[in-house]
N, C-alpha and C positions, 0 to 999 in steps of 0.2 A: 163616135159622137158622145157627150158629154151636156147633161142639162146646167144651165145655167140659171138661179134666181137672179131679178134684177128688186133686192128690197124699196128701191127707192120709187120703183114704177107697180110694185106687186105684180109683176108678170114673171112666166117662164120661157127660157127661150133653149134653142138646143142649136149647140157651139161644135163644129169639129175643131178638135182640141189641137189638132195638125195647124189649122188656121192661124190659133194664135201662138202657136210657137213660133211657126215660119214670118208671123208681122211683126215682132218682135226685134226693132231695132236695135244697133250694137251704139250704144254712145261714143260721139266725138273720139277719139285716141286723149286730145286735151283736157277734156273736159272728166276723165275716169277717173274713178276713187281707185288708186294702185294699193289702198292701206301702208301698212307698215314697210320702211322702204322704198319708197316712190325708183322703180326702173328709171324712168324718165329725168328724175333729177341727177341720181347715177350717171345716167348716159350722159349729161349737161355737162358734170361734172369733168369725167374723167377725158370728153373731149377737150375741154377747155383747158386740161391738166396737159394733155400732149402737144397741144397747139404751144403752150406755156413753154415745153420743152423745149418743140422744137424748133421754134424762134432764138431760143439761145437766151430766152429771158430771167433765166435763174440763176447764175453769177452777178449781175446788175443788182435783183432785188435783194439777194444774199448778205452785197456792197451795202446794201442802201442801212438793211436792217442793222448789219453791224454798227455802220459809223449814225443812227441814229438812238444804239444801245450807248457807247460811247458816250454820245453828247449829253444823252437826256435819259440816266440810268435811272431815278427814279420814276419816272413815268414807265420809263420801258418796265420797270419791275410791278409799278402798277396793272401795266395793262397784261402783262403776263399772269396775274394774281388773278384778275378777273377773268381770264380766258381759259385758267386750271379749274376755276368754279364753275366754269358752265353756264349756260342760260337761265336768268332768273324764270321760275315760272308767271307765266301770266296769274294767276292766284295772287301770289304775292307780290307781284306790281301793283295789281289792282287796289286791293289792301291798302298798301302806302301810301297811293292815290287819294284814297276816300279817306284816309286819314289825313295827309295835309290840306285834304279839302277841307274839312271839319276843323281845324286847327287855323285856316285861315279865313273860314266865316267866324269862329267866335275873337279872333284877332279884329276881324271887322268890325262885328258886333259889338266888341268891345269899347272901340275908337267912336262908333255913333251915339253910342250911348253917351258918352263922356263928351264927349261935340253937345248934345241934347240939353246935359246938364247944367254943362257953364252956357249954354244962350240962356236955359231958365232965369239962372241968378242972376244974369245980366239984366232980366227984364225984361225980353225981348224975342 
């Protein structure tokens, strides 16, 4: 047995600590923080990797990748360029974001003002 405060009630109560181990639910399988490494996407993966095989569907896509290296070598060297770098961090999307955001209110900004000025002169 183990006392327990409850500060929010100012009371004492006394908890078998056995109790709340054993109520103590296992979350969802879906729903679990796996951390570093998600098992689960693993597992997605590598099934969908052998199913990939064993349909016989990697000659075909092998065809496709070649003859669309062929046609369209610069994009293929682009997108190869951008697949060696890796994923931008979200940090630095975000960034670029709030920055053409800003860049495209004082473009705005810019344009009503100058709208503003020639109605002035006009008079009107």
């Amino acid at each position: 047995m183990s006392k327990h405060h409850d500060r929010r009630k100012g009371t004492h109560t006394t908890k078998d600590v056995r109790d709340v181990e054993t109520s103590k639910a296992k979350p969802e399988p879906l729903l679990q923080n796996e951390g570093e490494g998600s098992r689960t996407a693993a597992r997605a993966y590598n099934d969908d990797l052998r199913s990939f095989i064993d349909e016989k569907r990697v000659e075909p896509a092998a065809k496709e990748a070649k003859d669309f290296v062929e046609q369209h070598p610069t994009e293929a060297k682009a997108a190869e360029v951008r697949a060696e770098a890796g994923p931008t961090p979200i940090k630095h999307r975000l960034s670029e974001l709030a920055s053409e955001g800003r860049a495209m209110f004082q473009r705005a900004q810019e344009r009503v003002r100058g709208m503003i000025r020639r109605r002035l002169h006009r008079g009107g």
